[in-house]
TORKOL-4160 file (C-alpha; in steps of 0.2 Angstrom, whole numbers, padded with zeros to 4 digits, m for minus):
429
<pt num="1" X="m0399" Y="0023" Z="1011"/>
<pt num="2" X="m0395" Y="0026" Z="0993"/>
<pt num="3" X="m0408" Y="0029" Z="0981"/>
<pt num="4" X="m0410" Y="0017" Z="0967"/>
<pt num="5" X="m0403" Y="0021" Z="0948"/>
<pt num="6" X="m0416" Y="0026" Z="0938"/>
<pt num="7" X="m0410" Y="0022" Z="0919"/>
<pt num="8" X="m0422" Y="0032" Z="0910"/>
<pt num="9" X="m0423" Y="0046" Z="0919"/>
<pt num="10" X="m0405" Y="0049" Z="0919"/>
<pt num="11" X="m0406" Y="0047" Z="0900"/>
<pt num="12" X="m0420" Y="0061" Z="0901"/>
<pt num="13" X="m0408" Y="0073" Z="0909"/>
<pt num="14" X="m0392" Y="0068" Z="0900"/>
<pt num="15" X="m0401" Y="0073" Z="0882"/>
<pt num="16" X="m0409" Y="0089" Z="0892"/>
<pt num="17" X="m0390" Y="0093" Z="0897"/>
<pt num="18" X="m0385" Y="0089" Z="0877"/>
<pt num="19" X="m0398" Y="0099" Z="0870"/>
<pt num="20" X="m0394" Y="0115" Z="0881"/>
<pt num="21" X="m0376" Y="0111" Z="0873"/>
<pt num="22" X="m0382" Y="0109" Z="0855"/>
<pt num="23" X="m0392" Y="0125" Z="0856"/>
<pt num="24" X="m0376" Y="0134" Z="0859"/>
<pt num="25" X="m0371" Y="0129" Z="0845"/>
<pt num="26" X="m0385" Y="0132" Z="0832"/>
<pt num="27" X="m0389" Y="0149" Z="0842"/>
<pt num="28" X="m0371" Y="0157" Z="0841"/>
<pt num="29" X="m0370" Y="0147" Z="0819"/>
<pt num="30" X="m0384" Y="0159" Z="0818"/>
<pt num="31" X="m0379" Y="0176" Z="0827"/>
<pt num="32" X="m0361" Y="0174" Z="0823"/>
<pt num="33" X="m0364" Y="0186" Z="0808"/>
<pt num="34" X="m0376" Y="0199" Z="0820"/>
<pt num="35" X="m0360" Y="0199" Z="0832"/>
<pt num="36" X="m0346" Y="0204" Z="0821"/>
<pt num="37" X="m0359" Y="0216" Z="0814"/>
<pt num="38" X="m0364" Y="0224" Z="0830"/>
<pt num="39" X="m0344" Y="0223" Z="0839"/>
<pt num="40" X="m0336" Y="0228" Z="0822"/>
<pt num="41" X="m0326" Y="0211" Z="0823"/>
<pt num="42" X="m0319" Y="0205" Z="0809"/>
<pt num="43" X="m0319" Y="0184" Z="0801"/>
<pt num="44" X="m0303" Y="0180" Z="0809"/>
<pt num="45" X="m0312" Y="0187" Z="0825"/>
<pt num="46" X="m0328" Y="0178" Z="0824"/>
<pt num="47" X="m0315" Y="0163" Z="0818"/>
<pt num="48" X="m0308" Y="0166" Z="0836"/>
<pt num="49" X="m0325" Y="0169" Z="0846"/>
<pt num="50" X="m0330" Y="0154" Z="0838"/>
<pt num="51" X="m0315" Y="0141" Z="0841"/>
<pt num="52" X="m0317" Y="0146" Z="0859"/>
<pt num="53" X="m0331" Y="0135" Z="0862"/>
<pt num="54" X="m0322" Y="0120" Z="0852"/>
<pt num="55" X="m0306" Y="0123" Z="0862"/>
<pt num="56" X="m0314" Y="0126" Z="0879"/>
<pt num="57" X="m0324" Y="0110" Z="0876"/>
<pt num="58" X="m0306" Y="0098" Z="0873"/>
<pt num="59" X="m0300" Y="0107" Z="0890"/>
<pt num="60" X="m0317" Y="0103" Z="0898"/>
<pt num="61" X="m0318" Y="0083" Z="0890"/>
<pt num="62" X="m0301" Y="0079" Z="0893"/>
<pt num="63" X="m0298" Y="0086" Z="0913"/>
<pt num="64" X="m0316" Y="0077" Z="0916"/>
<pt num="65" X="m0310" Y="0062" Z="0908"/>
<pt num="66" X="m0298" Y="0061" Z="0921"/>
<pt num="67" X="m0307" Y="0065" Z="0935"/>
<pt num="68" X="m0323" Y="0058" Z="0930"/>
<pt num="69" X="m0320" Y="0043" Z="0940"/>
<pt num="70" X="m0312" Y="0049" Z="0954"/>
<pt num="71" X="m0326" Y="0064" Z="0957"/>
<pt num="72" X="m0341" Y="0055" Z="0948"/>
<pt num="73" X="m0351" Y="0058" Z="0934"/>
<pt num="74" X="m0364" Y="0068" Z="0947"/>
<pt num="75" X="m0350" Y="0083" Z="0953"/>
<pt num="76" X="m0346" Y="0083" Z="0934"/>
<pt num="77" X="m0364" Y="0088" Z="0928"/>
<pt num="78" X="m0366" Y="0102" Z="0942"/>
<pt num="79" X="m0350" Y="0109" Z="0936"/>
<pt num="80" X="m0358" Y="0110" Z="0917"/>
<pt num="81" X="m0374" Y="0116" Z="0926"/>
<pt num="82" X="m0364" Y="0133" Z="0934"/>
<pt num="83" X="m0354" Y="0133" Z="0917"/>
<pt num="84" X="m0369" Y="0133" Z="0906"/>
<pt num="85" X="m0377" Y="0146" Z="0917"/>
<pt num="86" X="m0362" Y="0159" Z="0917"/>
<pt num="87" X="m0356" Y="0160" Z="0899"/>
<pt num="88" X="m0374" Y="0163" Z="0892"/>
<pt num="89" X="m0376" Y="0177" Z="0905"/>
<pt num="90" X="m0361" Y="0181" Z="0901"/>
<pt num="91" X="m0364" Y="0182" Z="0881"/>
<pt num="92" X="m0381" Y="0192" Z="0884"/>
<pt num="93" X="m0373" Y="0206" Z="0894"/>
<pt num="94" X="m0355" Y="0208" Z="0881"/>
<pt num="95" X="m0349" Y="0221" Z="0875"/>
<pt num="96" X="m0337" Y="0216" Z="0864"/>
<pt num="97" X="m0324" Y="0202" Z="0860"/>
<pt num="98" X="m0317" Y="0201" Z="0877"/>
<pt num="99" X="m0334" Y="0198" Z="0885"/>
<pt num="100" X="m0339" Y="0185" Z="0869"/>
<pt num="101" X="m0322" Y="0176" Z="0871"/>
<pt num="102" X="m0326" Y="0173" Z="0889"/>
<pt num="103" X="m0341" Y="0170" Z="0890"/>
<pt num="104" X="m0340" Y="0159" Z="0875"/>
<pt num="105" X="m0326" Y="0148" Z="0882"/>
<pt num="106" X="m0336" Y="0145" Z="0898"/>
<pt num="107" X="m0350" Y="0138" Z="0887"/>
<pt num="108" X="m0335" Y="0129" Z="0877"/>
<pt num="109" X="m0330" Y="0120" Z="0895"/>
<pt num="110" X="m0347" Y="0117" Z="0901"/>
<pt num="111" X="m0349" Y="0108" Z="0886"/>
<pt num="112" X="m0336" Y="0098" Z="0885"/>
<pt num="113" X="m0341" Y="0093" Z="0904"/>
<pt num="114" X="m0358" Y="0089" Z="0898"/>
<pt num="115" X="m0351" Y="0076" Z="0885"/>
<pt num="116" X="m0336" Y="0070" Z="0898"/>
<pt num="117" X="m0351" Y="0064" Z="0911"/>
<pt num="118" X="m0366" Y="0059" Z="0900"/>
<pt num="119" X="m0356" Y="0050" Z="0886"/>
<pt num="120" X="m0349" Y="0036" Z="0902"/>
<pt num="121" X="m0365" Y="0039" Z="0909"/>
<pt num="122" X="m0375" Y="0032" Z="0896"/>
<pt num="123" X="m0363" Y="0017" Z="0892"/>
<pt num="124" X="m0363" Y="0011" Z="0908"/>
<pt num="125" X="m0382" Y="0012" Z="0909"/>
<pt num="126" X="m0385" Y="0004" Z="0894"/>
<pt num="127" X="m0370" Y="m0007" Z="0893"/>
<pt num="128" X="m0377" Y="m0021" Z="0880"/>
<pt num="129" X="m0382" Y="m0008" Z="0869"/>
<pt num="130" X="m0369" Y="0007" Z="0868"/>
<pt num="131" X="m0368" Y="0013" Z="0851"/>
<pt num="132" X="m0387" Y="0012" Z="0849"/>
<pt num="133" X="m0392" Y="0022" Z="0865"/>
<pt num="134" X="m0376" Y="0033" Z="0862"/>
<pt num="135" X="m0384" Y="0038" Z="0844"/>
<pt num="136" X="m0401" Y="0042" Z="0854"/>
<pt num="137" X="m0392" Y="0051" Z="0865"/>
<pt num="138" X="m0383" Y="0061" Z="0853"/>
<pt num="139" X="m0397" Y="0065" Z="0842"/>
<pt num="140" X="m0400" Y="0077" Z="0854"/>
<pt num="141" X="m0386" Y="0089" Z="0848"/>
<pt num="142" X="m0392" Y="0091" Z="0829"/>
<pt num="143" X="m0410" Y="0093" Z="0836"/>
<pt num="144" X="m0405" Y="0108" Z="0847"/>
<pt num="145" X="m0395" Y="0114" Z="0834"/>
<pt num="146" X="m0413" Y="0113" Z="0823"/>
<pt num="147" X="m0422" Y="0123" Z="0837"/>
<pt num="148" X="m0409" Y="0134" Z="0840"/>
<pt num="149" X="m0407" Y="0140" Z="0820"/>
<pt num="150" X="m0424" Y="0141" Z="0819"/>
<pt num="151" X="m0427" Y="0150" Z="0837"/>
<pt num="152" X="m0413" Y="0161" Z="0827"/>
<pt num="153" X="m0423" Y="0162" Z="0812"/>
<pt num="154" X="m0441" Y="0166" Z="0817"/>
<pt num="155" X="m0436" Y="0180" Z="0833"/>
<pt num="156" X="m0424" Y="0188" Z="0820"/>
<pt num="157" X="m0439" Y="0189" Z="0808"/>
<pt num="158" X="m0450" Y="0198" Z="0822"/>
<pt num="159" X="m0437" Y="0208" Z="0827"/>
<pt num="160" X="m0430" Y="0200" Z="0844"/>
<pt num="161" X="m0411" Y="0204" Z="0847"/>
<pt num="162" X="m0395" Y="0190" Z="0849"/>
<pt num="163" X="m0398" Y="0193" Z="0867"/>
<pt num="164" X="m0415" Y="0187" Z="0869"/>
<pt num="165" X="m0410" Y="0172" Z="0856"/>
<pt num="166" X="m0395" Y="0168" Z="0869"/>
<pt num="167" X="m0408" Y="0169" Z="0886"/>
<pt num="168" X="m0418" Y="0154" Z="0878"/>
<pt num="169" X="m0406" Y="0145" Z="0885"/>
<pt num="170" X="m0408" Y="0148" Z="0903"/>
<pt num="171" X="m0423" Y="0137" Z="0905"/>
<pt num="172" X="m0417" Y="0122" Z="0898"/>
<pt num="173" X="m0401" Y="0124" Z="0909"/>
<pt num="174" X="m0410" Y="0127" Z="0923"/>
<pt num="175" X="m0420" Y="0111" Z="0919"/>
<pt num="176" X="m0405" Y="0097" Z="0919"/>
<pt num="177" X="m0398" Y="0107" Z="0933"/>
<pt num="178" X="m0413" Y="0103" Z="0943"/>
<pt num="179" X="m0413" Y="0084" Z="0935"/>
<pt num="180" X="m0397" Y="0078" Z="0940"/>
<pt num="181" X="m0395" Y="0089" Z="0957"/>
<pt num="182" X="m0409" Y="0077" Z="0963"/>
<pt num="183" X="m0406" Y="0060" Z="0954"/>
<pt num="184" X="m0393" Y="0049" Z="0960"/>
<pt num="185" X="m0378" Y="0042" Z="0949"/>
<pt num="186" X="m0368" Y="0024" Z="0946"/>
<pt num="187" X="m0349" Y="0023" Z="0945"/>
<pt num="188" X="m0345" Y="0023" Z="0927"/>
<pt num="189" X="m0343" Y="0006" Z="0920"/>
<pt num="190" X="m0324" Y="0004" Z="0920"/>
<pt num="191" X="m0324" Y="0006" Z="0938"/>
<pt num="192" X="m0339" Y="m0006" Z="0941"/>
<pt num="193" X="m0329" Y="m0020" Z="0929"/>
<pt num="194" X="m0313" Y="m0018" Z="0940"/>
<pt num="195" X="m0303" Y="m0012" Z="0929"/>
<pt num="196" X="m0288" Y="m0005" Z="0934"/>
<pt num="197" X="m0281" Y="0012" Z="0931"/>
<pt num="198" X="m0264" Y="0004" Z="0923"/>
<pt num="199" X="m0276" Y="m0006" Z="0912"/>
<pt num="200" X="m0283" Y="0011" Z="0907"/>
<pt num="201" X="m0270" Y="0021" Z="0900"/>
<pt num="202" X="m0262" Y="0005" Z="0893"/>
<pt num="203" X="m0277" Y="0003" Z="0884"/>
<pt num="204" X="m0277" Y="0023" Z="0875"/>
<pt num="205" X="m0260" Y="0017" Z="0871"/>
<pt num="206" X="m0266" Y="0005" Z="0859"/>
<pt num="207" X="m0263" Y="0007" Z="0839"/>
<pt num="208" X="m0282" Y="0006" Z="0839"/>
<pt num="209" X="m0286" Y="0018" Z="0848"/>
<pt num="210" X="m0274" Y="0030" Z="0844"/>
<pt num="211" X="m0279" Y="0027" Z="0824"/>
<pt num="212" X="m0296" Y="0031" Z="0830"/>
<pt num="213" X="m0290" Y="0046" Z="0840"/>
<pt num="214" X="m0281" Y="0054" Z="0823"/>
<pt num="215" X="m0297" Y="0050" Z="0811"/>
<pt num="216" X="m0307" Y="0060" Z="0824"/>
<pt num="217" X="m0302" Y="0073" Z="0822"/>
<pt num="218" X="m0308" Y="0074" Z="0802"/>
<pt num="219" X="m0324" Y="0068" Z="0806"/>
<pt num="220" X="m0327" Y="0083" Z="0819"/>
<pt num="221" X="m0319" Y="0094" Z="0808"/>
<pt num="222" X="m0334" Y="0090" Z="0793"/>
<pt num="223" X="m0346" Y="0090" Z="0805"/>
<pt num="224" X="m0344" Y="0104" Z="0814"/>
<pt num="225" X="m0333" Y="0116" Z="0805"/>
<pt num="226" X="m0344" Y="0117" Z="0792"/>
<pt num="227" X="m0361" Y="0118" Z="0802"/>
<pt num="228" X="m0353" Y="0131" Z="0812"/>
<pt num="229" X="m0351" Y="0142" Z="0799"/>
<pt num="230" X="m0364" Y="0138" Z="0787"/>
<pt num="231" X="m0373" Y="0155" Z="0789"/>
<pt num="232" X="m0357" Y="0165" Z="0785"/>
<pt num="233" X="m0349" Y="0154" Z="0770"/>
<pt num="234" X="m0366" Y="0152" Z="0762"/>
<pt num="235" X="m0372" Y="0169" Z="0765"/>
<pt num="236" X="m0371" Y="0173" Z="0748"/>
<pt num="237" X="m0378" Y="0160" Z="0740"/>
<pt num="238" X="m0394" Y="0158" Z="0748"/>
<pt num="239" X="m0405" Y="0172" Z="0755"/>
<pt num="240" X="m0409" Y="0160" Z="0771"/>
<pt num="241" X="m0392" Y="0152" Z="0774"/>
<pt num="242" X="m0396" Y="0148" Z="0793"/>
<pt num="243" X="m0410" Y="0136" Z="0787"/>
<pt num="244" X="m0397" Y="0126" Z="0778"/>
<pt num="245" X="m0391" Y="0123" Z="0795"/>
<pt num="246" X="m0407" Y="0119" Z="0802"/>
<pt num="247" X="m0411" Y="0106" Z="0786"/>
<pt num="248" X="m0393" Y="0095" Z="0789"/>
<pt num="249" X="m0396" Y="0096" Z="0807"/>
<pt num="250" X="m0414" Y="0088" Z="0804"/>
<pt num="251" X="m0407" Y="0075" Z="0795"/>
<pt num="252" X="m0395" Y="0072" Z="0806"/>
<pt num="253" X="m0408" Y="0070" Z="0821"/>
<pt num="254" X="m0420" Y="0057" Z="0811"/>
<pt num="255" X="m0406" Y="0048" Z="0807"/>
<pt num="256" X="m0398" Y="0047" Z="0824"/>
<pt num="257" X="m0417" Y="0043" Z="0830"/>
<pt num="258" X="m0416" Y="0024" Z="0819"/>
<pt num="259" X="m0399" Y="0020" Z="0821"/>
<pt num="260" X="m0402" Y="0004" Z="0832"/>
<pt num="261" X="m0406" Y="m0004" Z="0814"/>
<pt num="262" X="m0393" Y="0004" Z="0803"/>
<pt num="263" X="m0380" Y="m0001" Z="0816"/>
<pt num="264" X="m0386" Y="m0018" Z="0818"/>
<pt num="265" X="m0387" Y="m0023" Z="0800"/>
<pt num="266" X="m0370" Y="m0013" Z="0797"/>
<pt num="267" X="m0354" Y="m0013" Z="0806"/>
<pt num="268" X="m0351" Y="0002" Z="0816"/>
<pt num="269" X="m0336" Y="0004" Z="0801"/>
<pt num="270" X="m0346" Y="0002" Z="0788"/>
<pt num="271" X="m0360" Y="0016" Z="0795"/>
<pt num="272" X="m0343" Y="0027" Z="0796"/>
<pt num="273" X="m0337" Y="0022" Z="0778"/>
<pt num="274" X="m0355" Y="0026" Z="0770"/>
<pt num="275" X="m0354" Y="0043" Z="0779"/>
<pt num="276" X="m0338" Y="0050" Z="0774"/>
<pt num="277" X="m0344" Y="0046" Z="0754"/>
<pt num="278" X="m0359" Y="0054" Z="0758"/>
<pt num="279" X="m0349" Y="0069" Z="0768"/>
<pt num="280" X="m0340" Y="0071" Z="0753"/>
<pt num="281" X="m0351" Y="0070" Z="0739"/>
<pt num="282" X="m0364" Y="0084" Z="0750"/>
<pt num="283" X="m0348" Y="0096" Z="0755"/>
<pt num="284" X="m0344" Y="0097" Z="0734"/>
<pt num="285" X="m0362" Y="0100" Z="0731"/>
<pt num="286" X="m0362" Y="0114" Z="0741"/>
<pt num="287" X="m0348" Y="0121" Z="0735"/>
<pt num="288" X="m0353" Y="0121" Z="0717"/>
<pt num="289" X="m0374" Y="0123" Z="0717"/>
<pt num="290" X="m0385" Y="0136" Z="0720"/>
<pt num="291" X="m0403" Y="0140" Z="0723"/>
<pt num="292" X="m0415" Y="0128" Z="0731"/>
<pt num="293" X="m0400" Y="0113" Z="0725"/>
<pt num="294" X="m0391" Y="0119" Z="0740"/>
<pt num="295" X="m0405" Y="0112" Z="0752"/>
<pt num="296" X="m0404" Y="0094" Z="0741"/>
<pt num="297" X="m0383" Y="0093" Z="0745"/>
<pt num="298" X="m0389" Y="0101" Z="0763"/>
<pt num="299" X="m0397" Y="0085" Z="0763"/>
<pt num="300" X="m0385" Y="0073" Z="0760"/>
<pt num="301" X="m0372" Y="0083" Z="0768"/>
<pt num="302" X="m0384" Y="0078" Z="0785"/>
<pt num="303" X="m0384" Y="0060" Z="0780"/>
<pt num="304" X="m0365" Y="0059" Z="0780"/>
<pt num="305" X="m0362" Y="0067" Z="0794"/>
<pt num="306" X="m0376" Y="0058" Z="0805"/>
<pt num="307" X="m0369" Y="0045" Z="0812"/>
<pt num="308" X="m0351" Y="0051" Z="0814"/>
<pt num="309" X="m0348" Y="0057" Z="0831"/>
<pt num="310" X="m0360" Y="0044" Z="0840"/>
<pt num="311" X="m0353" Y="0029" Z="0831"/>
<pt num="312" X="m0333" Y="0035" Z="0832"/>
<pt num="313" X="m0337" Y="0036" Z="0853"/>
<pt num="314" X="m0347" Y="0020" Z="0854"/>
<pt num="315" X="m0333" Y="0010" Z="0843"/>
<pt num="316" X="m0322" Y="0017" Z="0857"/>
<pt num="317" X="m0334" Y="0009" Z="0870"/>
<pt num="318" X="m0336" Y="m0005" Z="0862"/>
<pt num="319" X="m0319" Y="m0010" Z="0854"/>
<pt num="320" X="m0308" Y="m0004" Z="0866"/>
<pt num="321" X="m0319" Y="m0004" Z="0881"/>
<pt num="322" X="m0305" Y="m0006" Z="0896"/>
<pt num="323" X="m0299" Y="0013" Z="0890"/>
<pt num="324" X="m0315" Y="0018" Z="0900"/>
<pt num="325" X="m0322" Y="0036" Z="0900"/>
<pt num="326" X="m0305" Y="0041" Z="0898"/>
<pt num="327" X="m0304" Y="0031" Z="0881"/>
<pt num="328" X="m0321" Y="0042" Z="0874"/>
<pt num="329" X="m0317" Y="0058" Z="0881"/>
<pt num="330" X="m0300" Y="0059" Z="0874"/>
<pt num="331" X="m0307" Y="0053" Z="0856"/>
<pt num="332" X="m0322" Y="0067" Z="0859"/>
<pt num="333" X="m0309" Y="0080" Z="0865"/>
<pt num="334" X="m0298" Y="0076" Z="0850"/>
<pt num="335" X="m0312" Y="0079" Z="0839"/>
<pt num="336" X="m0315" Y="0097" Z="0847"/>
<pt num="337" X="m0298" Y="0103" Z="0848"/>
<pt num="338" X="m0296" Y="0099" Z="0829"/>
<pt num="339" X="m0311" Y="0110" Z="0825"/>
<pt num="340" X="m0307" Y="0126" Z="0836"/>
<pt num="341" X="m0287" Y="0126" Z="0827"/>
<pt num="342" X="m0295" Y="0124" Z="0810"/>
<pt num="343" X="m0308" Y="0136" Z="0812"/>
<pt num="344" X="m0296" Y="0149" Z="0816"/>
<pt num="345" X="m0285" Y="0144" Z="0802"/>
<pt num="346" X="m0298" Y="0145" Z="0791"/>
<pt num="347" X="m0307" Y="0162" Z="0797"/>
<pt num="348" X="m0288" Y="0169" Z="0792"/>
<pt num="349" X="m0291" Y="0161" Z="0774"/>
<pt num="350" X="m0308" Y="0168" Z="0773"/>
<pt num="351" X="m0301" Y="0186" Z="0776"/>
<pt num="352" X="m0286" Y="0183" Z="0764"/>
<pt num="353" X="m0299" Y="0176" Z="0751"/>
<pt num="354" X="m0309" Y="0193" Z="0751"/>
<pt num="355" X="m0294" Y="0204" Z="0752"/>
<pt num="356" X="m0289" Y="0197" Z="0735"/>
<pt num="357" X="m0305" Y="0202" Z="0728"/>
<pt num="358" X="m0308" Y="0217" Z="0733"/>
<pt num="359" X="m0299" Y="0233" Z="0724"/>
<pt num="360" X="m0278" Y="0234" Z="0726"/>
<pt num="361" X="m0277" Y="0243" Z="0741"/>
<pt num="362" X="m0294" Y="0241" Z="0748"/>
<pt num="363" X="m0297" Y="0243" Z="0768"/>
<pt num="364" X="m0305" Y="0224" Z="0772"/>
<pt num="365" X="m0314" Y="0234" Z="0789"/>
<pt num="366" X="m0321" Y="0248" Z="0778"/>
<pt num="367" X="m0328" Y="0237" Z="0765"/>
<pt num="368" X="m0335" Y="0224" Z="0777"/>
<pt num="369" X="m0344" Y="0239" Z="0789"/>
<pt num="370" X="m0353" Y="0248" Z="0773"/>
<pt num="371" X="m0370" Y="0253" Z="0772"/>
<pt num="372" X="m0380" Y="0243" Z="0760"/>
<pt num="373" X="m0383" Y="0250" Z="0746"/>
<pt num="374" X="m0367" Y="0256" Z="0741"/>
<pt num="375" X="m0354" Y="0249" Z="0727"/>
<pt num="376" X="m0342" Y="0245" Z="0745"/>
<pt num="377" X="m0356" Y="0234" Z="0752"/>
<pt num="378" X="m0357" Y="0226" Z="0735"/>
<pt num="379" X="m0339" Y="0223" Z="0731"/>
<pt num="380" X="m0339" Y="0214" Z="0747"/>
<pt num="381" X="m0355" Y="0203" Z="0746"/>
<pt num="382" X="m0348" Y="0196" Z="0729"/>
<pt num="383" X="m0331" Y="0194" Z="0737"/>
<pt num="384" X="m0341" Y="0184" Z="0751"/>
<pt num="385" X="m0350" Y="0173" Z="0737"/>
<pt num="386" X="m0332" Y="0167" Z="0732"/>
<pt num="387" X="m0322" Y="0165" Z="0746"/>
<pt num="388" X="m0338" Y="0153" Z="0755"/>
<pt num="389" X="m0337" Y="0138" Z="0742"/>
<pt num="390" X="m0318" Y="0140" Z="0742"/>
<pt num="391" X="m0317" Y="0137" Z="0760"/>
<pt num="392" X="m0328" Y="0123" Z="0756"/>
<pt num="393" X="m0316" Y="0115" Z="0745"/>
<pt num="394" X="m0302" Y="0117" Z="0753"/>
<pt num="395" X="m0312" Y="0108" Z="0767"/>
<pt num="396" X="m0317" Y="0093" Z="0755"/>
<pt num="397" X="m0301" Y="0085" Z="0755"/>
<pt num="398" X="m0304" Y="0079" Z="0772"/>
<pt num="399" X="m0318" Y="0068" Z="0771"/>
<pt num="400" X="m0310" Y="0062" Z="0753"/>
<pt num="401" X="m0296" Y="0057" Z="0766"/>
<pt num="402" X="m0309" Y="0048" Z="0779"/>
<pt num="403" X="m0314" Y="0036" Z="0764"/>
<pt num="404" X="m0299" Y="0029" Z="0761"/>
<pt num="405" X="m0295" Y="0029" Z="0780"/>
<pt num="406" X="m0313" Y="0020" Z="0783"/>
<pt num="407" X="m0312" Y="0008" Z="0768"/>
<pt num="408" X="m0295" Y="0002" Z="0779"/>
<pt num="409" X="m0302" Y="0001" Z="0794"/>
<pt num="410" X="m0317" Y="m0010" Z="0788"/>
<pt num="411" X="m0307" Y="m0024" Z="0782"/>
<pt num="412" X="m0297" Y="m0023" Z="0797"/>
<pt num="413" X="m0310" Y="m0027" Z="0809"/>
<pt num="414" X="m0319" Y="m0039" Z="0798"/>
<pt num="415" X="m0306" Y="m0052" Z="0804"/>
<pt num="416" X="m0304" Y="m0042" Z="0822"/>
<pt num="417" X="m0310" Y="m0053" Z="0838"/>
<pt num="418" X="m0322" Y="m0039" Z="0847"/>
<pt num="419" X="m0317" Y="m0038" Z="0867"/>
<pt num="420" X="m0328" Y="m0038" Z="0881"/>
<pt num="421" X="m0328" Y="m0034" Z="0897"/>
<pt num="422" X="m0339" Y="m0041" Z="0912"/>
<pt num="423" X="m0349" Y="m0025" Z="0919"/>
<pt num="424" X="m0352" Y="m0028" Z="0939"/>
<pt num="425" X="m0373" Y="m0028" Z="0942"/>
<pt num="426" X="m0370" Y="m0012" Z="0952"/>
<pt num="427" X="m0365" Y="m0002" Z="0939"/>
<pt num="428" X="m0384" Y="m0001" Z="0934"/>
<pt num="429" X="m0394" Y="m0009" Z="0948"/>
C-alpha cells in the first residue's frame, strides 16, 4: 500500500536539494578567481568553466521536462542526487580545465534536474498557492549562495583550500538524497488535472508563453551573470568583493522569505516591472561607485533581482497552467541557456578589455600570472578595475530592455481573463 503525501516534508527536501544547488553556485562565484589562479586558466577559460554549469543545467531542465511525467518527479531527484554527488568529487580531485569542465557540467545537469522535479513538485503540492510557495521555495537558492560565499570567505581567511570549500557540499547532498529516497511522490499536476499531452505542447505554443520564454532569458542573464561573476568584475574595486555576493544574495533571501504579501497586494507583473527598475538602477551603481557605496547598489541590485526567477516560473504556472512542468522547465531552461552563452561572450570581452590596457604588445598570460608586487601585477589589477564596471555596463542594457518589456506586459494582463484548471484530489492527497 502506498504511503500518503506528505506536503511539508517534501517541501523540506526540495529546498534541501535547491540549497546544495545554490551552493554551487556561490562556492564556485567565489573560488572562480583561486582556480584560474591555481590551473593557470585564463577569463575566457573561467568564462567557459563557468557556463558549463548554466548550459549543463538547460540540458538537464529541458530532457526532464519531458520526462518528468513519464518517469516521475522521484527517479528525477535520484538522478540529481548521483549527479550532485559526482561533479563535486569530481571538482575536488581536478587537475585542470578538463576535470573542472566535467565535473562542473555534472553539477550543471544535476541542477537543472533538481529544478525540473521540485519546481512541478511544489505546484502541485501547493496548487492554490504557486507563486507564493514557489518564492519560499526559491529563497533557498540566494541563501545557499549567502552560505556558500561566506563558507568561501571565512575557510579562505583561515587558510582552507577550494577543495575543502567544494566538499561542504557532500553533506547536504547526502541529506536530500536520503530525504526523497524514502518519501513517496504525487503525479505532477497536469497529469493529475487530465490534461492531455496535445494540450500541452499546444499550450508552449502560445504567444504568451513564448513572450515569456524570450524575457527569461534577460532576467536570468541579470540575475545570475552578474552574481556569478561578482568576485572577478569587482575585484578591483572592493578588497572583499565575494561579500558583495553574499549581501545581494541576503537580500534576495528575505525578500523571497515575505513574498506571499508582495505578491498578493501586487500583480505577479507588477512584482517583475518594480524589479527590472530596481535591476537597473543597482547594476549602474555598481558600475559607477566605489567603497562601501558599492554595498548600498549591492543592496538594491538584491531587491531587483528578488523576486525575478520565482515569479517568471509561477506566472508560467499560473497563467498558462495546461503547459504543465513542461511549460516552467523550458521557461527555467531558457533562462540558463541564456546565461551560459553570454557568460562566454562576455569572458572573451573581459580579455579583450584588458588587452587594450595593458602596454602594445603585451603577453595577456604573463601579465595575469605575475608575482605581486611587480609593475606586471599592477598594470593588470588597474586594467582589471576598468574592464569589471565596463562589462557591467555593457550588461545594463538588458534590464533597461525588461522595463519596457514589463511595463507592456502589465497593461496586457490587466484586462487578461486568468485560466484555471481543476487539480484532481490525488494529486496532493
Amino acid at each position: 500500500m502506498a504511503k500518503a503525501i506528505q506536503p511539508s516534508k517534501l517541501f523540506v527536501a526540495s529546498c534541501m536539494a535547491l540549497l546544495v544547488t545554490s551552493l554551487s553556485f556561490g562556492i564556485r562565484a567565489g573560488i572562480l578567481g583561486q582556480l584560474g589562479t591555481q590551473f593557470d586558466l585564463s577569463a575566457s577559460q573561467l568564462g567557459i568553466i563557468a557556463s558549463t554549469a548554466f548550459w549543463g543545467f538547460p540540458l538537464a531542465v529541458v530532457i526532464g521536462g519531458f520526462v518528468v511525467d513519464i518517469i516521475g518527479m522521484k527517479r528525477l531527484l535520484l538522478a540529481a542526487f548521483i549527479l550532485h554527488l559526482a561533479g563535486i568529487l569530481l571538482t575536488i580531485f581536478a587537475t585542470g580545465f578538463s576535470s573542472l569542465f566535467i565535473s562542473t557540467l555534472f553539477i550543471g545537469m544535476a541542477n537543472g534536474t533538481v529544478e525540473a522535479a521540485c519546481n512541478p513538485l511544489v505546484a502541485t503540492i501547493f496548487p492554490d498557492n504557486k507563486t507564493t510557495k514557489l518564492n519560499h521555495f526559491h529563497l533557498w537558492f540566494p541563501g545557499g549562495i549567502v552560505v556558500g560565499a561566506l563558507l568561501v570567505f571565512f575557510m579562505s581567511k583561515i587558510g582552507l583550500g577550494w577543495q575543502i570549500q567544494v566538499g561542504s557540499m557532500i553533506l547536504p547532498t547526502l541529506l536530500y538524497g536520503y530525504l526523497f529516497l524514502k518519501l513517496d511522490l504525487p503525479v505532477t499536476e497536469r497529469v493529475a488535472s487530465g490534461i492531455s499531452t496535445k494540450e500541452m505542447y499546444m499550450a508552449i505554443l502560445k504567444p504568451l508563453f513564448v513572450v515569456i520564454f524570450f524575457l527569461m532569458f534577460g532576467t536570468a542573464i541579470t540575475e545570475l551573470f552578474t552574481g556569478q561573476w561578482i568576485e572577478i568584475l569587482l575585484k578591483n574595486v572592493t578588497e572583499n568583493s565575494i561579500l558583495i555576493l553574499a549581501m545581494t544574495a541576503g537580500v534576495q533571501t528575505l525578500g523571497r522569505a515575505f513574498a506571499g504579501p508582495v505578491v498578493h497586494r501586487m500583480s505577479p507583473t507588477g512584482v517583475l516591472l518594480i524589479s527590472a527598475i530596481l535591476s537597473a538602477l543597482g547594476l549602474y551603481l555598481l558600475a559607477h561607485v566605489s567603497g562601501n557605496m558599492v554595498f548600498a547598489a549591492a543592496f538594491i541590485f538584491g531587491m531587483g533581482v528578488t523576486y525575478f526567477w520565482p515569479c517568471m516560473i509561477g506566472f508560467v504556472s499560473e497563467n498558462i497552467p495546461e503547459s504543465g512542468a513542461l511549460g516552467m522547465n523550458l521557461v527555467g531552461g531558457a533562462g540558463m541557456f541564456a546565461v551560459s552563452i553570454y557568460t562566454i561572450f562576455m569572458g572573451g570581452v573581459y580579455d579583450s578589455i584588458i588587452s587594450r590596457q595593458l602596454p602594445a604588445g603585451a603577453s595577456l598570460d604573463s601579465y595575469r600570472t605575475a608575482a605581486a608586487g611587480t609593475p606586471e601585477a599592477a598594470e593588470f589589477a588597474k586594467a582589471q578595475g576598468i574592464a569589471g564596471p565596463e562589462i557591467l555596463n555593457t550588461t545594463l542594457v538588458i534590464p533597461v530592455f525588461l522595463i519596457l518589456a514589463f511595463t507592456g506586459l502589465y497593461f496586457y494582463m490587466r484586462n487578461r481573463k486568468k485560466p484555471e484548471i481543476a487539480v484532481a484530489a490525488k494529486a496532493v492527497a
